[in-house]
LUMMI-294052 format. One record per residue: residue number from 0; chain; x, y, z of N, C-alpha, C in turn. Coordinates in pm, 1 decimal, decimal comma. Layout:
N
   num   chaine     n_east    n_north       n_up    ca_east   ca_north      ca_up     c_east    c_north       c_up
   NUM        A          X          Y          Z          X          Y          Z          X          Y          Z
...
//
This chain:
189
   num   chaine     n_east    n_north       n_up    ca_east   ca_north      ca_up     c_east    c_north       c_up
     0        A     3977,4    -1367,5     1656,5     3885,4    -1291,4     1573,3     3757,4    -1373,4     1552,1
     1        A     3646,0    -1330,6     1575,4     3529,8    -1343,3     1558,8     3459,7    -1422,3     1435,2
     2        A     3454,2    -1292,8     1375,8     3428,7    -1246,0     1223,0     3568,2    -1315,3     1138,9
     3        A     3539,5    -1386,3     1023,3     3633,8    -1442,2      939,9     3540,1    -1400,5      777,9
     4        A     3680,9    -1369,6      658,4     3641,5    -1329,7      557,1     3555,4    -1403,3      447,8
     5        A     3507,4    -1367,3      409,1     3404,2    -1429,7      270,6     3481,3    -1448,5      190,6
     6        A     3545,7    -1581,0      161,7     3631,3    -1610,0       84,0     3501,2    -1664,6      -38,3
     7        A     3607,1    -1677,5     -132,8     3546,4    -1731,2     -266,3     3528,9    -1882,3     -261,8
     8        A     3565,6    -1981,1     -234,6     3528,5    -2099,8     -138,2     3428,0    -2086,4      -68,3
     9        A     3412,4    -2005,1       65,3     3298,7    -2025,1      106,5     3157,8    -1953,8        1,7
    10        A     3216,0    -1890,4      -56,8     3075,4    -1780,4     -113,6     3038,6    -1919,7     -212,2
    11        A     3119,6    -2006,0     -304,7     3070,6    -2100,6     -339,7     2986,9    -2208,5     -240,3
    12        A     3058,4    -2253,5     -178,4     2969,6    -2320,7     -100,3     2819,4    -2254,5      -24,8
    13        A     2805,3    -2169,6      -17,9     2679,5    -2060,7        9,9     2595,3    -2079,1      -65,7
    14        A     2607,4    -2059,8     -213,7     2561,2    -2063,2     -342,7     2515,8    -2136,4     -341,2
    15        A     2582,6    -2310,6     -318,2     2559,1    -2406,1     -436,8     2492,4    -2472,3     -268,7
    16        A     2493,4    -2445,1     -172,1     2409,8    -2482,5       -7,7     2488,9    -2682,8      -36,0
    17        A     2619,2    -2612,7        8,3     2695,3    -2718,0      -11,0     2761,4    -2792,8      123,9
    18        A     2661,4    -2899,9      131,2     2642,8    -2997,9      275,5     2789,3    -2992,2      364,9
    19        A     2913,0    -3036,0      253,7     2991,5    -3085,3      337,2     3105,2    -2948,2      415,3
    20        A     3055,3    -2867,5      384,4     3112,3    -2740,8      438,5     3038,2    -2694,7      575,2
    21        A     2902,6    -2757,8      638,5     2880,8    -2767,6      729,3     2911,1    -2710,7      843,9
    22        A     2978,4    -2836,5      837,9     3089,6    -2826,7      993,9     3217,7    -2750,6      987,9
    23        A     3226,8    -2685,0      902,8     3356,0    -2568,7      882,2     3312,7    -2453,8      892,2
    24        A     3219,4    -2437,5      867,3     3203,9    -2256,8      936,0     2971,6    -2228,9      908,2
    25        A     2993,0    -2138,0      969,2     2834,2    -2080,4      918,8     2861,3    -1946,8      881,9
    26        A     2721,1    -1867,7      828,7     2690,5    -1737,3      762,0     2608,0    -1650,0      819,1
    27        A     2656,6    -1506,2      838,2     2523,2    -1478,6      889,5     2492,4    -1362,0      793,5
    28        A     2328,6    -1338,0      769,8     2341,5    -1189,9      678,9     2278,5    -1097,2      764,7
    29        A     2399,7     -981,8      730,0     2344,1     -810,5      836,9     2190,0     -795,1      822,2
    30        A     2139,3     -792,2      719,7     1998,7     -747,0      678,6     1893,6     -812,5      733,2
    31        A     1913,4     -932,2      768,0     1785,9    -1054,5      847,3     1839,0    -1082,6      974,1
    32        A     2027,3    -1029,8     1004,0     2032,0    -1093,6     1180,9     1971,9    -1229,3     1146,5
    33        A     2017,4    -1357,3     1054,5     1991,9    -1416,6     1093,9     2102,7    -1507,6     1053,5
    34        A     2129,6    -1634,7     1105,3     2224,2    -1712,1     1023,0     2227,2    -1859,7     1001,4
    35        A     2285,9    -1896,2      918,1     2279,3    -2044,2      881,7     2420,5    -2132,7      816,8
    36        A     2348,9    -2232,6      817,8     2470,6    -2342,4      774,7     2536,3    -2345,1      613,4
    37        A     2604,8    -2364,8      530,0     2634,7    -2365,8      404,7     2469,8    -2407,2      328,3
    38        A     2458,2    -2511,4      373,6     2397,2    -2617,1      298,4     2221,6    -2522,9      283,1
    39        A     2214,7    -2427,9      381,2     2035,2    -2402,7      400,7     2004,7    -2351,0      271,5
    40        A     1912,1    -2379,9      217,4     1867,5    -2427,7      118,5     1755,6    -2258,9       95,4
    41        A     1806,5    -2173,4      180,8     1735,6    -2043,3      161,8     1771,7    -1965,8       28,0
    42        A     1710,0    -1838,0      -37,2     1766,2    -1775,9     -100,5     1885,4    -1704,8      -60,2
    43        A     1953,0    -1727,2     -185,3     2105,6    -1684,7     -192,0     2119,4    -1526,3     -116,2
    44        A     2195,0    -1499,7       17,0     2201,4    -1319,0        7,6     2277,0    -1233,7      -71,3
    45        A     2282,7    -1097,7      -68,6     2408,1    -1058,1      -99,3     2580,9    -1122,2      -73,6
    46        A     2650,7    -1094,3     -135,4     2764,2    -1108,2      -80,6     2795,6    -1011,5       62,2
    47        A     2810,8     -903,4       12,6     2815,8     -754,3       89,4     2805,1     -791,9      244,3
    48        A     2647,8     -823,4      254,3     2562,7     -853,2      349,2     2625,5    -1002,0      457,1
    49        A     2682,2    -1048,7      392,2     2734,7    -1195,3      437,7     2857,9    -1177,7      583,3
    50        A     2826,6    -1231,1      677,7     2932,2    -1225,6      803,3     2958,9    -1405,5      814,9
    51        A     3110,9    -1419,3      819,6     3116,3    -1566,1      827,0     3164,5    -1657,2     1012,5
    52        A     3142,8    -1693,0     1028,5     3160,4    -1753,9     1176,3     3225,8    -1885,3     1136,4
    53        A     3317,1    -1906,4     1263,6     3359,8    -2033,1     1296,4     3239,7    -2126,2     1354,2
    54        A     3131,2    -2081,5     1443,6     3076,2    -2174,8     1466,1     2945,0    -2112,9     1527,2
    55        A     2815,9    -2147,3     1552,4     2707,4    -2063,8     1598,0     2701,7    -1999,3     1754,1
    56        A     2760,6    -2047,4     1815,2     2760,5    -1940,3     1966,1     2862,2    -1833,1     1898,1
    57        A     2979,3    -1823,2     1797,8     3033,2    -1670,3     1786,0     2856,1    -1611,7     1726,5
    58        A     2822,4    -1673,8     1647,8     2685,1    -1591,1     1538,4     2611,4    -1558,8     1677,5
    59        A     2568,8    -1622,6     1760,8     2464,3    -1578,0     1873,2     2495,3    -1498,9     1953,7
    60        A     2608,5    -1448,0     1969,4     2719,9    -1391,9     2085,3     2679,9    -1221,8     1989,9
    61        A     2718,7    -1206,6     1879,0     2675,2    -1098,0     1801,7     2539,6    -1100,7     1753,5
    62        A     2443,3    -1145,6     1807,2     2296,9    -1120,0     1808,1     2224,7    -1176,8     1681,8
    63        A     2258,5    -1250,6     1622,4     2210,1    -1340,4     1499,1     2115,5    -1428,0     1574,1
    64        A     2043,6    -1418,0     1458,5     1923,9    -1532,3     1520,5     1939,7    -1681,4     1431,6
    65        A     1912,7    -1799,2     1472,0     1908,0    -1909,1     1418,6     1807,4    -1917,9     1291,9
    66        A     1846,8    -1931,9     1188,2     1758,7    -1998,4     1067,7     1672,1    -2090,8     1129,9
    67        A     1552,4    -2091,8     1056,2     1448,6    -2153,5     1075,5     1414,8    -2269,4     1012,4
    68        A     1511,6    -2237,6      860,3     1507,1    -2399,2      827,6     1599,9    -2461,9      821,4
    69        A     1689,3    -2436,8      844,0     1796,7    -2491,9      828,9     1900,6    -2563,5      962,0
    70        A     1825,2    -2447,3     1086,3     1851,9    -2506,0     1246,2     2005,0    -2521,8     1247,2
    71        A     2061,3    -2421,0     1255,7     2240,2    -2385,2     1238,3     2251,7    -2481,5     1441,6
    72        A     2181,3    -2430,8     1512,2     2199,8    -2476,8     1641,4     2168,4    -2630,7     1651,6
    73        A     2071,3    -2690,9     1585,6     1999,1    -2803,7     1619,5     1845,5    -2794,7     1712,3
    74        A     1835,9    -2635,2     1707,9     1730,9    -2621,3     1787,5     1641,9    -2512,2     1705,2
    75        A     1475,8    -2533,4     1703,4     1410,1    -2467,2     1650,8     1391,8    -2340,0     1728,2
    76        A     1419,8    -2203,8     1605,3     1377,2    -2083,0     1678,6     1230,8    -2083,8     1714,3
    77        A     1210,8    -2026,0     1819,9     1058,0    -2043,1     1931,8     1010,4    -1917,8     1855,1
    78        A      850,8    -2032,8     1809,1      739,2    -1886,1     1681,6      710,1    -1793,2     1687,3
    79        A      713,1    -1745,5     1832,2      727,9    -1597,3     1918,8      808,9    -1490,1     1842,7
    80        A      967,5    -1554,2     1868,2     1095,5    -1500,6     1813,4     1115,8    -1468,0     1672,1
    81        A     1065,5    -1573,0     1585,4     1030,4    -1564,7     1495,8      917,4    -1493,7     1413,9
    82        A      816,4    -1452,2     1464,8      691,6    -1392,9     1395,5      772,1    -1240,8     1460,6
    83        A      838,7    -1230,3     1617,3      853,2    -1102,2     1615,2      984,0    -1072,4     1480,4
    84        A     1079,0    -1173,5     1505,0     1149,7    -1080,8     1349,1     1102,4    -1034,0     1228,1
    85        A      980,2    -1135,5     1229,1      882,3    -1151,8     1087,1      808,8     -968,4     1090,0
    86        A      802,9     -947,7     1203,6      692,5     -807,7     1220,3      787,4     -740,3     1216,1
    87        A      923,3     -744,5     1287,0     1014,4     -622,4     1255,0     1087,0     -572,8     1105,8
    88        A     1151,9     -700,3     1070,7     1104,1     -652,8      891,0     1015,9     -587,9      826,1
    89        A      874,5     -585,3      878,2      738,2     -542,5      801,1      742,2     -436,2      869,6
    90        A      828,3     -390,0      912,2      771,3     -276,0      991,4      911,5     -194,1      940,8
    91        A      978,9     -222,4      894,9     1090,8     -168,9      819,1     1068,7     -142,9      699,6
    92        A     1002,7     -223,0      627,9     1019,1     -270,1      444,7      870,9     -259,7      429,3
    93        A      766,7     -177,4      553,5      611,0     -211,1      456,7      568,2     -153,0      374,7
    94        A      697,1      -18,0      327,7      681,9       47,7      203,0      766,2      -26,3       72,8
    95        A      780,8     -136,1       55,0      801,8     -244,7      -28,5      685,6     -309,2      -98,9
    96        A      787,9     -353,6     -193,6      717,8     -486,6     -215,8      758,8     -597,5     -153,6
    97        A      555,8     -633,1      -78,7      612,5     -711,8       34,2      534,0     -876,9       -6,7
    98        A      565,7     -994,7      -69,0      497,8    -1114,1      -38,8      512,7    -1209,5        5,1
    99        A      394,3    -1287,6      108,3      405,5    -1367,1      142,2      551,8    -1443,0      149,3
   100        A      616,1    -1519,6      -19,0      690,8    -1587,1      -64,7      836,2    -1494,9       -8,3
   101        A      821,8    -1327,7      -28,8      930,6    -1293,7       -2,3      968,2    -1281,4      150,5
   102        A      848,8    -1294,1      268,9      889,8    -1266,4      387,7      948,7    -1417,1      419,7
   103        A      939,7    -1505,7      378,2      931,8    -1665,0      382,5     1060,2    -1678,0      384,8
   104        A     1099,4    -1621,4      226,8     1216,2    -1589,7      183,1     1315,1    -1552,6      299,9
   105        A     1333,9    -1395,1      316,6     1352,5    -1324,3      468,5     1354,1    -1407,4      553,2
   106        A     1279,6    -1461,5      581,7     1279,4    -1516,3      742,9     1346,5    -1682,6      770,3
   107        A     1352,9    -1714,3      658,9     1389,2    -1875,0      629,4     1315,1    -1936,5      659,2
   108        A     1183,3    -1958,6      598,0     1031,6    -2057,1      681,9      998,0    -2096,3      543,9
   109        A      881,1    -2153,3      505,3      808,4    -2167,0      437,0      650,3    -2096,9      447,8
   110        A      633,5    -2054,1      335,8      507,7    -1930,5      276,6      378,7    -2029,4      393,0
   111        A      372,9    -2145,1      350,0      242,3    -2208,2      432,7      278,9    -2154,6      620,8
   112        A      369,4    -2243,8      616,1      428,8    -2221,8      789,2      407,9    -2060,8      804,9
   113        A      456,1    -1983,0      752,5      469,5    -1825,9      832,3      347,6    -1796,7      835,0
   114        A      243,6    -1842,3      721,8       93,2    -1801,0      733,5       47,4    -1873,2      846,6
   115        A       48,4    -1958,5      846,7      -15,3    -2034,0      957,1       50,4    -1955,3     1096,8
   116        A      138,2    -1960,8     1153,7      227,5    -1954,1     1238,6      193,1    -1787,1     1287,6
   117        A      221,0    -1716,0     1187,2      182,1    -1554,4     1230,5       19,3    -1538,8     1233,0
   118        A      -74,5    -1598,1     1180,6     -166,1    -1613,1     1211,4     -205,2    -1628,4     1352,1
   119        A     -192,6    -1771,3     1377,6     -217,0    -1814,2     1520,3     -129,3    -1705,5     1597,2
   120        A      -52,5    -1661,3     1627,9        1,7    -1538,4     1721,7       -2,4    -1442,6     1682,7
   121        A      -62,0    -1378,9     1620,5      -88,8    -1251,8     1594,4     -245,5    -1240,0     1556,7
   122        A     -309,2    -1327,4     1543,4     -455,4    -1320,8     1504,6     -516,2    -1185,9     1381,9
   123        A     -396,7    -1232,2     1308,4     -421,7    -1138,0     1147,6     -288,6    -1235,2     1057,3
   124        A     -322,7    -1237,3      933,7     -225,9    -1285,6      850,2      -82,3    -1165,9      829,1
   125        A      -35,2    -1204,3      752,7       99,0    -1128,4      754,9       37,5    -1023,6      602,8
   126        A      -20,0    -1056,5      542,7      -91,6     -971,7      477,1     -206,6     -848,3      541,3
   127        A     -256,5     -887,4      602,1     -341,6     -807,6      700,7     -290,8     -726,6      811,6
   128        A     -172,0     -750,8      826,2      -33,6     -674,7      936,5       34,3     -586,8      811,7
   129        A       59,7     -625,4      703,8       88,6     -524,6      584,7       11,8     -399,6      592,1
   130        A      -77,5     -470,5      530,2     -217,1     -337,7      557,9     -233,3     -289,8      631,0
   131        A     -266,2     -290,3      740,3     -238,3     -237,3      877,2     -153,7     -107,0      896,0
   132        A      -13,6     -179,7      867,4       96,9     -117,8      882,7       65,5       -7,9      791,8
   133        A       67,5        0,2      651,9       42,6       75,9      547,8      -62,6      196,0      528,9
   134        A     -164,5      145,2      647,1     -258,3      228,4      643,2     -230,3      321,7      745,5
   135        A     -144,9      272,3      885,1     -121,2      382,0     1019,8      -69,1      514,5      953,4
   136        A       46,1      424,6      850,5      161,6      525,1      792,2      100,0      607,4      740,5
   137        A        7,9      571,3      617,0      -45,2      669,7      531,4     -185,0      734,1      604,2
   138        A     -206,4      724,7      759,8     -300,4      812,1      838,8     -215,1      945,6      872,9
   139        A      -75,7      917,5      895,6       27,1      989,3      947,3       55,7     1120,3      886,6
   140        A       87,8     1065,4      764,5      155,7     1124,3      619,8      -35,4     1239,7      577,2
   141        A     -106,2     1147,3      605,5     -207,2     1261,9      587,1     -239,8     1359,4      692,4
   142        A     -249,2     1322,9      784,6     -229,1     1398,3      903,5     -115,9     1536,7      894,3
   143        A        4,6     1499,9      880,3      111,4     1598,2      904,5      150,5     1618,2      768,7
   144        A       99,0     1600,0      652,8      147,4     1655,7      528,2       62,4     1713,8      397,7
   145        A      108,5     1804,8      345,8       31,8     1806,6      189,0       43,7     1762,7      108,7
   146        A      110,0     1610,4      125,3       92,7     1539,7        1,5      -17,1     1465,7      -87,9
   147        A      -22,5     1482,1     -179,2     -136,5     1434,6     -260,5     -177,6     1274,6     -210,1
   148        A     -316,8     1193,0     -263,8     -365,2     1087,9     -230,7     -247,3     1008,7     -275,5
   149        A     -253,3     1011,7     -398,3     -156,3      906,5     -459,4        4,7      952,8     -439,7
   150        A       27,5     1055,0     -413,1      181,2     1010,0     -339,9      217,8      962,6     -199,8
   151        A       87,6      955,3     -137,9       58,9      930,9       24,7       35,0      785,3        1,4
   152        A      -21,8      720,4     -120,0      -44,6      528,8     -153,5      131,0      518,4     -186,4
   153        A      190,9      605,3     -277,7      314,6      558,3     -297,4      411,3      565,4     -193,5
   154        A      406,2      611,8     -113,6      549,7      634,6       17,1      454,2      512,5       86,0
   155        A      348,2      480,9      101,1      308,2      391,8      192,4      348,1      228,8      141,6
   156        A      353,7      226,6        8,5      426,1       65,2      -53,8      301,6       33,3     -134,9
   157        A      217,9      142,4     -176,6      102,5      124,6     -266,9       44,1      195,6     -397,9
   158        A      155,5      143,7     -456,0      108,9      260,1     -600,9       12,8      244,9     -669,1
   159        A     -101,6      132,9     -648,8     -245,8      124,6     -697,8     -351,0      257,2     -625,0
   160        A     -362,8      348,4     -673,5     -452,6      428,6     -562,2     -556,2      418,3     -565,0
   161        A     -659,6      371,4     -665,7     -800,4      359,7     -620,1     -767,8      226,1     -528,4
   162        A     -700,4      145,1     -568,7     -657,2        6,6     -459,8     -647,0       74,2     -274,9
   163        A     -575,7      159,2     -337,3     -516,2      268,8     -201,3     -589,1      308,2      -96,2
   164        A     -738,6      389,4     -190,3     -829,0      455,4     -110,9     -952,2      375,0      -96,6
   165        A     -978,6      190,3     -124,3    -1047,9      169,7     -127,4    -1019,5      105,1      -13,7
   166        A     -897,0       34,6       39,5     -853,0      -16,0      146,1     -834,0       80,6      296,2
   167        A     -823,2      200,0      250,7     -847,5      311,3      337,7     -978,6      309,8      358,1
   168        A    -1061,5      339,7      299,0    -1139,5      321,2      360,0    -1210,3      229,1      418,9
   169        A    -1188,9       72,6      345,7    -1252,8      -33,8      460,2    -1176,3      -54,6      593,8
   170        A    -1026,8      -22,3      587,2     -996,6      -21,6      726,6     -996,6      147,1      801,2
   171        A    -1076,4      263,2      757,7    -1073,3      359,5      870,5    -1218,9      397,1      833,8
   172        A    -1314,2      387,4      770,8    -1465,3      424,4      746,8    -1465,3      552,9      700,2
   173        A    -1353,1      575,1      699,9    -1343,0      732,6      551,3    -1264,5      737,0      441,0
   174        A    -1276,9      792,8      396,6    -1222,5      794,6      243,3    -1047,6      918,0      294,9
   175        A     -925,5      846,5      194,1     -803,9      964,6      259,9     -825,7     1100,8      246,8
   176        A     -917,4     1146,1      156,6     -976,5     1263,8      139,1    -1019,1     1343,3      255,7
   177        A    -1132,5     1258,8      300,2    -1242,8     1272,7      447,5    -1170,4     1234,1      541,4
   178        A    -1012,8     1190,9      557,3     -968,2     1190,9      645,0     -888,5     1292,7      704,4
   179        A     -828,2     1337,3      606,5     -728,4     1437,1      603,4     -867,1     1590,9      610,8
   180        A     -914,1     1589,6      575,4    -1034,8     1747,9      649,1    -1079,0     1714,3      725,8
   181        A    -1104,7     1614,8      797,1    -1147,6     1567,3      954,0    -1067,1     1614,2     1016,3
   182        A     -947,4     1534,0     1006,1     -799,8     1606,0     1109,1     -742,3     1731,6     1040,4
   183        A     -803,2     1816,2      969,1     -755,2     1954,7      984,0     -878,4     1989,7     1043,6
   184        A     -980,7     1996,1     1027,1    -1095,8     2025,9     1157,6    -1044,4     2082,3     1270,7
   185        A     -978,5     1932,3     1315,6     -980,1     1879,5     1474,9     -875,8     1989,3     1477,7
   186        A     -739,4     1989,1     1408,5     -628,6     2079,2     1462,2     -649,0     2220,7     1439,5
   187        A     -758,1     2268,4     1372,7     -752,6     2433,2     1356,1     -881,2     2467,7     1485,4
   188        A     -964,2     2333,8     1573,8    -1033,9     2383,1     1684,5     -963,5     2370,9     1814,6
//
């Protein structure tokens, strides 16, 4: 068997990122696909969420990715691999609350490192890939729906709406208003 149970022993040792449990098993959580050693010093996951391994080729064999700080393999995940998990989260959760500290969190890095790091390969911050993201969605949602401005900022992960429509418009040069009668224009010619 693969997969071994979340005992109350290990869930302590999880908790308390307790060194000498190490070399007795690793963790992986469903929600990040990612996994690590007792001791990684990440935020605590769910229990729920928790898959326990004898050792990291079972965790890699079921598609877990290596912690980033904690290096369950001895080998650093390549920033590629990493910024893409970093974008696939945000592209899941960008109707969240999403910061910096918490993707850091998520991803097992540090807030400086992921800025830096998704920066240089992606040539936008992870804040600016938020937005991004937030704004396609809520082009979408105006496009194919009658929902109001501000319930179109709230499904998008933005319940500030003048915040909403002011960022709409510096990233599309119209206001969600003037966007949404533009594209009914276009679809009733």
């Amino acid at each position: 068997m693969l997969e071994e149970r979340v005992t109350d022993e290990r869930w302590q040792a999880i908790i308390h990122n307790d060194v000498s449990y190490d070399d007795q098993f690793f963790y992986a959580v469903k929600t990040t696909k990612i996994f690590c050693r007792p001791s990684c010093k990440s935020k605590p996951p769910k229990r729920e969420n928790v898959r326990v391994f004898q050792n990291a080729s079972q965790a890699l064999r079921e598609e877990f990715r290596p912690c980033k700080r904690c290096k369950p393999t001895g080998e650093r995940l390549p920033d590629r691999e990493w910024v893409a998990q970093i974008t696939q989260y945000i592209d899941s959760h960008y109707n969240e609350k999403l910061t910096l500290e918490h993707l850091a969190d998520m991803c097992h890095g540090s807030p400086f490192h992921l800025q830096r790091t998704f920066k240089r390969l992606m040539d936008m911050t992870p804040v600016e890939y938020i937005q991004k993201k937030r704004i396609e969605r809520a082009r979408e949602l105006l496009a194919h729906s009658n929902n109001q401005i501000a319930d179109v900022a709230q499904l998008v992960g933005m319940p500030n709406t003048p915040y909403f429509i002011t960022l709409f418009k510096k990233m599309t040069g119209k206001t969600p208003s003037e966007y949404r009668q533009l594209n009914v224009k276009q679809q009733t010619t």
